[in-house]
N, C-alpha and C positions, 0 to 999 in steps of 0.2 A: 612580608612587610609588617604582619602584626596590626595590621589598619582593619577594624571588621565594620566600623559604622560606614554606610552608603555619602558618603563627602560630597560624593558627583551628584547626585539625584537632581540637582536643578538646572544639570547642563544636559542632559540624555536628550535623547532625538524621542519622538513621539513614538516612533516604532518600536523602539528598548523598552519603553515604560509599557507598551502594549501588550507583549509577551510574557506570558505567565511562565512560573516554575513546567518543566517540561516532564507529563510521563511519562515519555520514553525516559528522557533520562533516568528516573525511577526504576523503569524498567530494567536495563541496561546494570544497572547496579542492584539490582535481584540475580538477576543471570550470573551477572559474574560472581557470587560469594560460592566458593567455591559446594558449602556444604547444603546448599540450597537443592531442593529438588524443582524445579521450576520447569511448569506450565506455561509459561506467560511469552517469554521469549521470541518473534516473530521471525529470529534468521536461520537461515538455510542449518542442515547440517554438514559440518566440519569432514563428517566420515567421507565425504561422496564431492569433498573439493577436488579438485583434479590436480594434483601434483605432481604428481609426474611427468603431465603432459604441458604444465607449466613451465615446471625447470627445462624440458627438451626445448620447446620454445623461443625462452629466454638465453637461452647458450646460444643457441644458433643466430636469434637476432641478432647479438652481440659479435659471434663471430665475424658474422657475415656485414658489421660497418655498423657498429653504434652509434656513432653519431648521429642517424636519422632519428634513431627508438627515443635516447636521449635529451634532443635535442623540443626546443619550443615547436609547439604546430599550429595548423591555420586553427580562429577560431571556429570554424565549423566543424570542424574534424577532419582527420582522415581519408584521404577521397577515397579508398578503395575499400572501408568500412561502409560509407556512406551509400558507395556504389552497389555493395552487398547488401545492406538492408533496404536502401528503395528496391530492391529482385525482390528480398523476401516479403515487402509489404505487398506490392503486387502479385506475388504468388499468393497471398493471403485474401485477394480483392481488391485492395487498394489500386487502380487498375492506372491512374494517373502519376502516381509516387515516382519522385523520379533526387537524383541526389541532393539537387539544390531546395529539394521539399524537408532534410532532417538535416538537425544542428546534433552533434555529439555530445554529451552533457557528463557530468559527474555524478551520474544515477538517476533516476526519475523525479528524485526529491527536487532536485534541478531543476529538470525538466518544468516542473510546478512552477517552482520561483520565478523561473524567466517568463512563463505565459501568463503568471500575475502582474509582474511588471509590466507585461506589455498591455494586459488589457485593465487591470483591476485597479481603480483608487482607492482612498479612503472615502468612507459613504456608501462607496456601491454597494448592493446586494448580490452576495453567492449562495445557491442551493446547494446545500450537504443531503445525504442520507442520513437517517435515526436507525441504527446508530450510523458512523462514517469514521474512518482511521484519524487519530488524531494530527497524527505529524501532515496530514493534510489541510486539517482543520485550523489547526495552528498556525500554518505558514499563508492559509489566505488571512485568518485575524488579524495574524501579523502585519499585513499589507491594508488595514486599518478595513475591511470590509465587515458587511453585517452579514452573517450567518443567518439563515433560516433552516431548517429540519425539517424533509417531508419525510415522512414513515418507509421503514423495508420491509419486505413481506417473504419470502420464498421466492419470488420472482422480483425479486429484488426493490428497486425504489418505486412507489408506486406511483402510475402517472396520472391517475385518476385525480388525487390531492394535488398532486404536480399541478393539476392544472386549475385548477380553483385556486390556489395559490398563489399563483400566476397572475390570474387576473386578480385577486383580493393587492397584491403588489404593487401593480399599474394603478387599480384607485384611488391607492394610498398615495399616490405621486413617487414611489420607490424604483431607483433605476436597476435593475437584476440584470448583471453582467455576466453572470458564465455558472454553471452546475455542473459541478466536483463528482465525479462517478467512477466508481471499482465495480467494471461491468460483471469482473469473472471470478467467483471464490472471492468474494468480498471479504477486505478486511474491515471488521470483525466479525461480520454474522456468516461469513463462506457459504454467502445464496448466489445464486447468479441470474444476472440480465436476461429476462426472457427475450426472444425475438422481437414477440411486439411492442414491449416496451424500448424498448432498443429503436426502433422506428417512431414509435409516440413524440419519443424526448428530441429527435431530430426534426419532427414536424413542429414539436412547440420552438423548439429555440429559433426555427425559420420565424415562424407566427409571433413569437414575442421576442424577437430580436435579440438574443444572447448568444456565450460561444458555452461549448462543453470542453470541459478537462477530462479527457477519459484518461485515468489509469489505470494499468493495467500489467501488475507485475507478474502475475500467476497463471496468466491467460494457457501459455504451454505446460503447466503440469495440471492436467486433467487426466480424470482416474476414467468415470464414466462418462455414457452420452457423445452425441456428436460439436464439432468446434462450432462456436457460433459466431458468424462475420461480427468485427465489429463495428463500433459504433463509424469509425473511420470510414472503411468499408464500406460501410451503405451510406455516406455523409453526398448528398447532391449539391451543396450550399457553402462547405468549405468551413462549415459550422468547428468541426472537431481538431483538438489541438489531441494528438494520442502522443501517450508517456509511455517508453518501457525501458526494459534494464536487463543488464545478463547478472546481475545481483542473484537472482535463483537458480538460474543454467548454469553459469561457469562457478561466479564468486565474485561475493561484496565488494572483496578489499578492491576489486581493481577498479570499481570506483565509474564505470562503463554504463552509461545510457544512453536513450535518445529521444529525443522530440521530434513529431512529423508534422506538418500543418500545410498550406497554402504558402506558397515563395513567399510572398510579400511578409504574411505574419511570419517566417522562420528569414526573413531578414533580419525582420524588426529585433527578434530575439537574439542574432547574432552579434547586432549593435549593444545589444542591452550586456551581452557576457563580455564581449571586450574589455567590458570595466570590471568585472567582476574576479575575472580570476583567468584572460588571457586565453587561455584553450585547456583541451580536457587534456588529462593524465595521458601521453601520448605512447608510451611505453605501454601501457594498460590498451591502449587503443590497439597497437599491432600485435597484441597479442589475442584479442579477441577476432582479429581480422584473421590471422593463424589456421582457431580455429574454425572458420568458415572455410579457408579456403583448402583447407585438409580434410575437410567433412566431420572433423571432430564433432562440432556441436550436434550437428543432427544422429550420430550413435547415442549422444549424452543422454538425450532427452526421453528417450525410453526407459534408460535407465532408472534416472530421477523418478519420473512415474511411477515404477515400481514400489521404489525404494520408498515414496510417500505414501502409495496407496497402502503399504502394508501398515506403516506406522498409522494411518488414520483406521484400520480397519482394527487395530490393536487396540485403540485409546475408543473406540465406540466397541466394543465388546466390556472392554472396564468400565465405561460409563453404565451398561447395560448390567454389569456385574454390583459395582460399588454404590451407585445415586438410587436413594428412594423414587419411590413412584411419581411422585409429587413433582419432580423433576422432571424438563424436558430438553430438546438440545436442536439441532441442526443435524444433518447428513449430509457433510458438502461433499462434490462430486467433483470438486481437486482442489487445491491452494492448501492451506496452511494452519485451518481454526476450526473450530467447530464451538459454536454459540450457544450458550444453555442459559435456559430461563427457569428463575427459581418461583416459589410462593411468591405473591406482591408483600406478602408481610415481613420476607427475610431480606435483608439489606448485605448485598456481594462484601460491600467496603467494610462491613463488622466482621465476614468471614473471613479475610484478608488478614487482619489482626491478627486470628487464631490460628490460621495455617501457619501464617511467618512464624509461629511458635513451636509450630511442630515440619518447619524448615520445608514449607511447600509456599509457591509463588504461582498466582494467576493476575490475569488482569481484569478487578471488577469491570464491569458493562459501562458505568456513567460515566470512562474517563470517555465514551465514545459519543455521547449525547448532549448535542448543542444546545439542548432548552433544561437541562440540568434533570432529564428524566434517568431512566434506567438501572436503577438503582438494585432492582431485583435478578440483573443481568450480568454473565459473566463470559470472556473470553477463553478460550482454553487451543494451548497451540500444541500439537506433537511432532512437530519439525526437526527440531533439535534434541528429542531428550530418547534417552534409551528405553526401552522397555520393562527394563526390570524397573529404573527410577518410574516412569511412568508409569507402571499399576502400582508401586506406594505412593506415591501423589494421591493418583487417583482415589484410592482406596481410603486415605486417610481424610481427603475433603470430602468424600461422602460420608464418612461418622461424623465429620463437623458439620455437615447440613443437617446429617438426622437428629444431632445433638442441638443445634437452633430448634429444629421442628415441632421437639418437645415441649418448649418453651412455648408453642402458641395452644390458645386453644383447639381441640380440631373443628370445634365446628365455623373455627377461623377459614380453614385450608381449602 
């Protein structure tokens, strides 16, 4: 249309005007140039989608009466999807889960929005982690809540602050509605939920009357160590709304997640998606359902494992090789990232600059810090990227650290 001045700006709903510039989007358009070597990228890789077992699939639903695959479905989902993952949530602990406990959603991002809708206003207070994934971060903002930040550590969020916090909240007169948690391979720092904190954060939300958002996209690709119940799992109180997605295991496009919770709140959230977009991708749905019931998914997942634990075992051998001393990182024990913390004197977002110069992409630390910290902080994902590109990546932002490092004094360092 040629129109670039903002005409509408005094008719916007509050929630539009709330929403900042998004960095995923940023991200998302790093990834795609094609001559970019990009770190940054958080989606699965392309090599290890299942195509083949797709298209067999696909044919066969269709032979066998499209109409159903095609057609509208309930908005809860799928019943025989449904009926398959309350099995696996119970076989996971969940010992209660039963179908009418999950709604089917359109990835876990979903999953989010509808359990903010159902509990979260404008005003209330959500607990994030320092750092915590933005596009979760963003989507309670959006939903007009105050953010606060309590600190991560190797075991993840720490409940000790949790809890002083907590009550520093309640004095203040501050209503704190629900705390936002990626128990496992946390995105961005890929620590995970110790056990007892995992039980901590269920005793406070009893004791200070809040719900938890756990997601939990990563949870099945673990490299090391044993699985750790989650937060679901051990929930006595009904406290836990859990988010996940076959966005890792199978593949994004189809657009497949789910929410579990208490009937009543996965009511409430079925009334809230009616409006929203009718039912999930339902094509996408019987073909996740496929593979359960062919045992596809459970071959996959081993796979996967592999296939990532080698790509992170690569990309910390080049961190080991390419990053001065001065540098540190993470060793996460599955998911997607590995988190590196620089000098406090070098600033990730100036190194940014100069990589995109020499065609390498990460994502500094502070798009993940709600109190505008982190600055010295940076993401790094080996997901998606090959080996050869990722030890030039690598290789080339550790000369552009060592080349900031000069710059300071050392007796700065």
């Amino acid at each position: 249309m040629g129109v670039t001045e903002d005409r509408f700006r005094r008719l916007y709903a509050a929630q539009a005007l709330r929403v900042q510039g998004s960095t995923l989007r940023e991200i998302c358009g790093l990834v795609s140039r094609p001559e970019m070597r990009s770190l940054a990228g958080a989606w699965p890789d392309p090599v290890v989608f299942p195509h083949e077992e797709i298209t067999h699939i696909v044919e066969q639903l269709l032979e066998d009466g499209g109409g159903k695959v095609l057609q509208y479905g309930s908005t809860e989902g799928v019943s025989e999807l449904r009926t398959e993952l309350a099995l696996r949530a119970r076989e996971e602990g969940n010992a209660r889960c039963q179908p009418d406990d999950i709604i089917v959603t359109h990835g876990s991002g979903q999953s989010l929005d509808l359990a903010l809708r159902v509990f979260v206003e404008p005003g209330d207070t959500v607990i994030v982690g320092l750092p915590s994934y933005f596009g979760g971060t963003g989507a309670i903002a959006a939903h007009g809540a105050e953010l606060v930040g309590i600190p991560i550590d190797n075991d993840g969020l720490n409940t000790t602050v949790l809890r002083d916090e907590l009550g520093r909240l309640r004095n203040d007169g501050r209503r704190v509605k629900g705390l936002y948690v990626i128990p496992n391979f946390q995105n961005p720092a890929g620590v995970t939920l110790s056990l007892e904190r995992r039980k901590d954060i269920l005793a406070l939300a009893e004791e200070f009357d809040f719900m938890i958002f756990e997601d939990d996209p990563y949870g099945e690709i673990r490299f090391e160590g044993d699985r750790l119940p989650s937060l679901k799992a051990l929930d006595r109180w009904g406290r836990v709304i859990h988010m996940r997605s076959f966005s890792k295991t199978i593949a994004p496009g189809l657009r497949v997640g789910w929410l579990s919770g208490e009937t009543a709140v996965v009511g409430r959230a079925v009334v809230m998606k009616q409006f929203v977009d009718i039912c999930t991708n339902v094509l996408g749905q019987h073909i996740t359902y496929e593979f359960f019931r062919r045992g596809w998914l459970q071959k996959r997942i081993p796979l996967l494992v592999e296939h990532y634990c080698q790509k992170r075992d690569f990309m910390l051998d080049q961190l080991e090789k390419h990053f001065p001393p001065e540098v540190t990182w993470t060793r996460p024990l599955g998911g997607f990232f590995i988190w590196v913390r620089l000098p406090e004197e070098v600033d990730a977002g100036d190194l940014l600059v100069e990589a995109i110069k020499r065609r390498v992409a990460f994502i500094p630390g502070a798009s993940f810090f709600v109190d505008g910290s982190g600055q010295n902080t940076l993401r790094l994902s080996y997901s998606q990227t090959a080996e050869s590109e990722m030890e030039a990546a690598v290789s080339e932002l550790g000369q552009i650290i060592r080349n900031r490092l000069t710059h300071f004094p050392r007796s700065s360092r």
